[in-house]
C-alpha positions, 0 to 999 in steps of 0.5 A, spaced: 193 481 389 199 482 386 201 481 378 207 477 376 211 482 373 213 482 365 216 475 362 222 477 359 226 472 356 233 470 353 232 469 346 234 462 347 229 460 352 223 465 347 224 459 341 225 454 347 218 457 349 216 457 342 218 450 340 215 447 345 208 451 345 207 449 336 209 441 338 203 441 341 197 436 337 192 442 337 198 446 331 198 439 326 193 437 322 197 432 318 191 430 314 190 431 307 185 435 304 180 429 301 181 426 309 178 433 312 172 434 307 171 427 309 171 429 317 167 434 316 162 431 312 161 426 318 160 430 323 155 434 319 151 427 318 152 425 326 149 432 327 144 430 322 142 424 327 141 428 333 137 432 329 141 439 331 140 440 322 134 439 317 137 433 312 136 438 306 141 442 309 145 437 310 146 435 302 146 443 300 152 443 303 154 436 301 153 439 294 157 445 295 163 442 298 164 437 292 163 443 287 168 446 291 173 441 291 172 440 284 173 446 283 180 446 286 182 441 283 180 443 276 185 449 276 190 446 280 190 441 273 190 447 269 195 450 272 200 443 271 199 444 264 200 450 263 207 449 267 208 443 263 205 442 257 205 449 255 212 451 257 215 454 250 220 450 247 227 452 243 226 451 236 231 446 235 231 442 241 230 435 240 233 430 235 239 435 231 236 434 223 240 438 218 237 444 214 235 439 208 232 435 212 228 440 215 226 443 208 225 436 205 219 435 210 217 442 210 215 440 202 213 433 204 208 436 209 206 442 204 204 438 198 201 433 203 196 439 206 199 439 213 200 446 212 201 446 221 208 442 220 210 445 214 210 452 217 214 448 223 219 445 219 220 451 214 222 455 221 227 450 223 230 450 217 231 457 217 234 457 224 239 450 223 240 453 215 244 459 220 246 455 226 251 452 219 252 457 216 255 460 223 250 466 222 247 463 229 249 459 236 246 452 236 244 454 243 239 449 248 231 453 248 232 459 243 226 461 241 222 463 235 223 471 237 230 470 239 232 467 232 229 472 228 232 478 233 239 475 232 238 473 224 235 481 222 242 484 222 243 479 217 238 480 213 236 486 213 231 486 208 227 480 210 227 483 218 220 484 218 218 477 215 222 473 220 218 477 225 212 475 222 214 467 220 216 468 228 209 469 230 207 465 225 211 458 229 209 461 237 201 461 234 202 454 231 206 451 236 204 454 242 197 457 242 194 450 238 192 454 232 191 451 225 196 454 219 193 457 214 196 455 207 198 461 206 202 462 212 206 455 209 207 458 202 210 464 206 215 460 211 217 456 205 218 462 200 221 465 206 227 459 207 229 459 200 230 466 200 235 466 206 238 460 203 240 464 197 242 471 199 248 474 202 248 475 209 251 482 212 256 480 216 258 485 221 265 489 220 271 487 222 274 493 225 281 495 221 288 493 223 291 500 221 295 504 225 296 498 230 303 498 234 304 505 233 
């Protein structure tokens, strides 16, 4: 008997070859995933008629399967929100208010104990108070971290604070944590100081010697 010898195709009638063999029906399945549990559930109890599976095996693995699928749908649920819901927002994004606005609020919420918006508000004066004052481009989807990063040059002094008050706004806002009133108190003090200090600007270099 004698073997055929070694198939050696051009590269074109290889992906010829491929096509034609993945077109066939027994490569698709364009059932959905509730569509093939539900196949499968039917040919175990047509299984179960025949008598080839006790009945208590049958719903051991009718119970298995729903836990499974529910567990499934539970983490792709999970997964949306946390792409979704949970994904971090600028601090100005929104409706553009003025920093007075931002600071009216803040107190309106302080006095009314609403301490979780006046730690907000309080933030986003703070950071539209320096996008006014040229201190701070009203760039979309700045974060709390990248305002108080691009604010400690100039205000030193308050560096460590804005670091904190930054914290404070992401663990509010992000991670559904209630301000304590202290952490209110804090922001707003934090606000009025900035607003009433000097910021350091950096130095323009000197005209000197220059067309020598």
């Amino acid at each position: 008997m004698r073997l055929d010898p070694p198939l050696d195709p051009t590269s074109p009638e290889a992906r010829t070859w491929l096509e034609d063999e993945l077109s066939k029906a027994i490569y698709r399945d364009d059932r959905s995933l509730l569509e093939r549990l539900r196949d499968w559930l039917s040919d175990l109890l047509s299984s179960t008629g025949s008598g080839s599976l006790p009945a208590w095996l049958i719903a051991v693995a009718i119970g298995i399967a729903l836990a499974v699928l529910a567990l499934v749908v539970a983490r792709s649920v999970r997964a949306e929100r946390r792409m979704t819901v949970d994904r971090p927002q600028g601090v100005l994004d929104g409706p553009t208010r003025t920093a007075i606005e931002h600071r009216a609020e803040a107190a309106r919420a302080l006095a009314a104990g609403d301490h979780t918006t006046a730690v907000l508000e309080s933030y986003r004066a703070i950071a539209r108070s320096a996008v006014e004052r040229t201190l701070l481009d009203d760039l979309p989807g700045r974060t709390a971290h990248e305002v108080a990063i691009a604010l400690a040059p100039a205000f030193p002094a308050s560096a460590d604070r804005l670091r904190s008050a930054a914290d404070t706004f992401d663990a509010v806002l992000y991670g559904r944590r209630a301000a304590a009133p202290e952490a209110a108190r804090d922001l707003v003090t934090l606000d009025t100081t900035l607003a009433a200090t000097r910021p350091v600007l950096p130095e323009v270099p000197s005209q000197t010697g220059a067309g020598r």
